[in-house]
C-alpha positions as CSV (number, residue, x, y, z in Angstrom):
1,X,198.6,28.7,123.6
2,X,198.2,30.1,120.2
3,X,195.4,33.2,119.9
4,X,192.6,32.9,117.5
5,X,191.8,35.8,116.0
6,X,189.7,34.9,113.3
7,X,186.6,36.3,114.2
8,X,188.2,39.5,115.1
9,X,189.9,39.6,111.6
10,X,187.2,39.0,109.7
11,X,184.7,41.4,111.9
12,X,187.8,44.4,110.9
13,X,188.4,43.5,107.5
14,X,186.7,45.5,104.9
15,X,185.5,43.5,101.6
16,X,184.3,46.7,99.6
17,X,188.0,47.4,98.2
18,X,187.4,45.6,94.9
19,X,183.6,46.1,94.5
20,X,185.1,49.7,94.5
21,X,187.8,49.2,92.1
22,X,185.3,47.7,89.6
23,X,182.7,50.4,90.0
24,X,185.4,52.5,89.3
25,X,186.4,51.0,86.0
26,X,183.2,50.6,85.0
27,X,182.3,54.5,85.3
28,X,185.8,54.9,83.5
29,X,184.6,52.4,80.7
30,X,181.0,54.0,80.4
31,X,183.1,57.6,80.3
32,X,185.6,56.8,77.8
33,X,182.7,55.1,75.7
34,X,180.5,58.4,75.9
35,X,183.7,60.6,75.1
36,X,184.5,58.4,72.0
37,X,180.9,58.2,70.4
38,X,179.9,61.7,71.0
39,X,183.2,63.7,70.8
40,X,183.8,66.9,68.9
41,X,185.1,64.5,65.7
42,X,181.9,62.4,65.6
43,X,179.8,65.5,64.4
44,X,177.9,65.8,61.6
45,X,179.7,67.3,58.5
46,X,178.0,69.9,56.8
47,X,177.5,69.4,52.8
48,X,177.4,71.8,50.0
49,X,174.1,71.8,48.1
50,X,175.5,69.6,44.8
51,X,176.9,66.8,47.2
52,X,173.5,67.0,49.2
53,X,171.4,66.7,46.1
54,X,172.5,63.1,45.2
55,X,170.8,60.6,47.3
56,X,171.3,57.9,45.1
57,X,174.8,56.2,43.9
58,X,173.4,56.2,40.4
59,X,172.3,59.9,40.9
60,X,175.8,60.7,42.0
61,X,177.3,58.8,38.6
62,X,174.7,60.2,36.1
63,X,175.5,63.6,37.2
64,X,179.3,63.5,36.8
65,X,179.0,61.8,33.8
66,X,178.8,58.0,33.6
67,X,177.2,55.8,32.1
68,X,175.3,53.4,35.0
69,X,174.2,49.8,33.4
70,X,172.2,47.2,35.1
71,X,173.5,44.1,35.3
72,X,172.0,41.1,33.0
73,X,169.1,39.6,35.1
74,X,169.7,36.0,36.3
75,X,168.6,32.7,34.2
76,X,164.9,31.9,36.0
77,X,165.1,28.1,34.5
78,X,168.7,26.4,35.0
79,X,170.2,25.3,31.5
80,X,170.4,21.5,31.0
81,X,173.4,20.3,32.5
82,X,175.6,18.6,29.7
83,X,176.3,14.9,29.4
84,X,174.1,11.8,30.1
85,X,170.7,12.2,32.3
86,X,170.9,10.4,35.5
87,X,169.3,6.9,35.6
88,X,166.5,6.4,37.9
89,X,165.7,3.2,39.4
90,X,162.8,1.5,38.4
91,X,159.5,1.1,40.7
92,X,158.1,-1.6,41.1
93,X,154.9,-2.5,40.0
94,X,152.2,-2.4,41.9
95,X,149.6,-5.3,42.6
């Protein structure tokens, strides 16, 4: 006769080896993502007064010597489109 040991397997066995093993990666992820954002390289750099002054782009051109142009405002009315004008059917007339 064969032994069932099914319920005694499954009473022994332990199910909380890979909810470990993913707790443990996810600390390792949440870790490795703390390390990476705020790491000695991530701090702020410290500016010398004439880089600091310029907030602008344009302030940062003027100031070493260029010339900053804006650019040519945009056409408010579309020109008319060249060639023949579309032909529109004709309503009908109304009683």
């Amino acid at each position: 006769m064969a032994q069932s040991n099914s319920k005694e397997s499954a009473s022994k066995r332990r199910g909380s080896t890979p909810l470990l093993i993913a707790i443990a990666i996810a600390v390792l992820g949440v870790v490795g993502m703390l390390i990476v954002d705020h790491g000695p390289w991530n701090k702020p750099k410290v500016q010398t007064a004439a880089v600091a002054n310029y907030t602008t782009t344009g302030d940062a051109a003027r100031a070493a010597g260029a010339t900053v142009t804006p650019t040519k405002p945009k056409a408010q009315i579309e020109p008319v489109a060249p060639g023949p004008k579309p032909v529109y059917p004709v309503s009908p007339a109304t009683p």
